[in-house]
C-alpha positions as CSV (number, residue, x, y, z in Angstrom):
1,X,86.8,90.1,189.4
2,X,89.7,87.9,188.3
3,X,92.8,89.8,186.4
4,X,92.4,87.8,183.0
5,X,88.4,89.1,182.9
6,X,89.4,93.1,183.6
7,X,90.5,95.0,180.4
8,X,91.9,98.6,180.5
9,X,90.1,101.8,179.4
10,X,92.4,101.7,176.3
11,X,91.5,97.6,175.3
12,X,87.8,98.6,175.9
13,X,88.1,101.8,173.5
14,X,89.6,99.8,171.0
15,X,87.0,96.9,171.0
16,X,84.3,99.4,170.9
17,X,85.6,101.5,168.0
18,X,86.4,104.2,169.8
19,X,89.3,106.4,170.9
20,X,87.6,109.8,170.8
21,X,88.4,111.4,173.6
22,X,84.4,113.3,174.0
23,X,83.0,110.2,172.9
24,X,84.6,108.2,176.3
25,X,84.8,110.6,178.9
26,X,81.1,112.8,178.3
27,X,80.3,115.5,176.0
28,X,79.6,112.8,173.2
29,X,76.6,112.6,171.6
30,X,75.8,108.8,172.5
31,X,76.7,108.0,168.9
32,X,74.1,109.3,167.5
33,X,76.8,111.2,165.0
34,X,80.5,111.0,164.5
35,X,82.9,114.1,164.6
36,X,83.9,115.6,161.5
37,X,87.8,114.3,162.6
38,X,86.3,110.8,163.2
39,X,84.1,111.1,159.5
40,X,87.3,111.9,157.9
41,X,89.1,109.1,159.9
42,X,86.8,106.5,158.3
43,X,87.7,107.4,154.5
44,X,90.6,105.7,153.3
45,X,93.8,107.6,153.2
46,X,92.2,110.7,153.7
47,X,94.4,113.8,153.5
48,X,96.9,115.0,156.3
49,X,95.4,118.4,155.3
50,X,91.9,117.8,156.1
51,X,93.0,116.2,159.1
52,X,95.2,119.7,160.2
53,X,92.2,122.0,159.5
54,X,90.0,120.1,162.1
55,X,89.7,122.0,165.3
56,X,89.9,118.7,167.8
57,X,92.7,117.5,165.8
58,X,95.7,118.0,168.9
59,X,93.7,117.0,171.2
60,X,92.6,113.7,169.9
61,X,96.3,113.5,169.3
62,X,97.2,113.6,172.5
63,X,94.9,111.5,174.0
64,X,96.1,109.2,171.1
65,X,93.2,108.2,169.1
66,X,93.9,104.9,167.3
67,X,92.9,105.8,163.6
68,X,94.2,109.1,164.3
69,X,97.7,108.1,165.6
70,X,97.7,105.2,162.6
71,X,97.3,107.7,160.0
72,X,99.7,110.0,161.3
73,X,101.7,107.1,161.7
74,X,102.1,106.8,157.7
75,X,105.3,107.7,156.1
76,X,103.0,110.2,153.7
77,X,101.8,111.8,156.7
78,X,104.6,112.2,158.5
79,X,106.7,113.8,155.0
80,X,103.7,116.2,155.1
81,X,103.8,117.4,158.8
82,X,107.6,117.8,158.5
83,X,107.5,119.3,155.5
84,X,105.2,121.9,157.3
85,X,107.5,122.5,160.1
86,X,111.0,122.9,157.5
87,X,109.5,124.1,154.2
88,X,108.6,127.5,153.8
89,X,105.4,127.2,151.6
90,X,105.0,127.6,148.5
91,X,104.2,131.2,147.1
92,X,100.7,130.6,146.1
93,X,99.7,128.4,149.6
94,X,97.0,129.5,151.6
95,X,96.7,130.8,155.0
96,X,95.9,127.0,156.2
97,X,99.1,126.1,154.5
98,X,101.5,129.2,155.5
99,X,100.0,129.6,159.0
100,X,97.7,126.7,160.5
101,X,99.5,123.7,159.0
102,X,102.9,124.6,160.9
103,X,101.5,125.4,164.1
104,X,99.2,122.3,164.2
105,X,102.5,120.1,162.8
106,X,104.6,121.2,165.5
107,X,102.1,121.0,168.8
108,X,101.2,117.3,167.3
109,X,105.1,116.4,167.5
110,X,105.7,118.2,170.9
111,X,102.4,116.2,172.3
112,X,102.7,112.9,170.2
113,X,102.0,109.8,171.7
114,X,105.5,107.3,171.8
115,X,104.4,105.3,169.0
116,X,104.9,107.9,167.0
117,X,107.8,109.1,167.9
118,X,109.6,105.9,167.6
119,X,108.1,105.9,164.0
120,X,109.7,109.5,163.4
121,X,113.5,108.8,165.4
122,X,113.1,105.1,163.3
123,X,115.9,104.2,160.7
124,X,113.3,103.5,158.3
125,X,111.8,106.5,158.4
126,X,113.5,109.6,156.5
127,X,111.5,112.2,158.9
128,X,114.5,112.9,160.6
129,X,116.5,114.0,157.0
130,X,114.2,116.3,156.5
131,X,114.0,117.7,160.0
132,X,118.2,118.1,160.0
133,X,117.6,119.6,156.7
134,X,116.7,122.8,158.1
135,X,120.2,123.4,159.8
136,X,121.6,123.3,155.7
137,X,120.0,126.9,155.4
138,X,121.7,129.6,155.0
139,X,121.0,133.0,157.5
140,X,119.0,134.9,154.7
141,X,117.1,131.4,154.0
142,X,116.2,130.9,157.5
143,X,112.4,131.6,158.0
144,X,111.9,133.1,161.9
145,X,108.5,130.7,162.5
146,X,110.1,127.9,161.0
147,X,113.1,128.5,162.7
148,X,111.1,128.2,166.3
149,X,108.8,125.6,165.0
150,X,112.0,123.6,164.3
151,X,113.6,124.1,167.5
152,X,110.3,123.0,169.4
153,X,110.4,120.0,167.5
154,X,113.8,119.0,167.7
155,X,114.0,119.7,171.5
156,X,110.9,117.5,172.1
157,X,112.4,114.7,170.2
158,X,115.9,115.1,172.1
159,X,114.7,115.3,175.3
160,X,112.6,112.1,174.6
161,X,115.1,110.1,172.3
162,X,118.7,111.1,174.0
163,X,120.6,108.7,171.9
């Protein structure tokens, strides 16, 4: 076979629709039905939300599903998974919201592919405003999770982006 006719397991995911980790190694269900993640994937602009409550949601992450990562990859998306990580929620959140939402936020930005974190350490980008804007607290302000989440996040992105 000739270089120019062989394509790499990523090229052939992406002509094929795929990315979904099951779906191309096994496990899948030959198509006969999508994921929930990969029904929500397919509505325009659904909500970052949605997407955190989904079990498969890091994993597909890290194995860096297209829509998944291109969503993520929004400026919306990324306010609202570093608003998770920095914000303490508000008083009337849910469990999903005080609880699931931060832990999801922070293992998708320790395991995110390099796309998106040169979207996140970009000048265009105002992610990392909000992520300093945690140091601005006060002691008494400081919440303990967020306080660990934060430091998980910010050591992932320094040891990654030194400069």
């Amino acid at each position: 076979v000739e270089e120019k006719d062989r394509q790499s397991a990523p090229d052939v995911m992406q002509e094929e629709g795929g990315g979904s980790f099951w779906a191309t190694f096994g496990g899948g269900t030959n198509g006969a039905e999508a994921s929930a993640l990969e029904k929500l994937l397919q509505m325009p602009k659904c909500s970052v939300e949605a997407l955190l409550d989904e079990e498969e949601v890091i994993q597909e992450f890290k194995t860096g599903n297209p829509k998944l990562v291109a969503r993520l990859s929004e400026p919306d998306a990324i306010k609202v998974l570093m608003e998770c990580i920095t914000l303490d929620p508000p008083a009337e959140a849910g469990n999903a919201r005080c609880y699931r939402y931060p832990f999801v936020a922070v293992e998708l930005m320790t395991c995110a592919p390099a796309k998106f974190l040169e979207l996140l350490v970009s000048k265009e980008s105002d992610a990392m405003d909000l992520l300093w804007s945690f140091l601005r607290r006060t002691p008494a302000e400081v919440n303990p999770v967020l306080a660990g989440y934060f430091s998980r996040t910010a050591t992932a992105l320094m040891s990654k982006y030194k400069t």
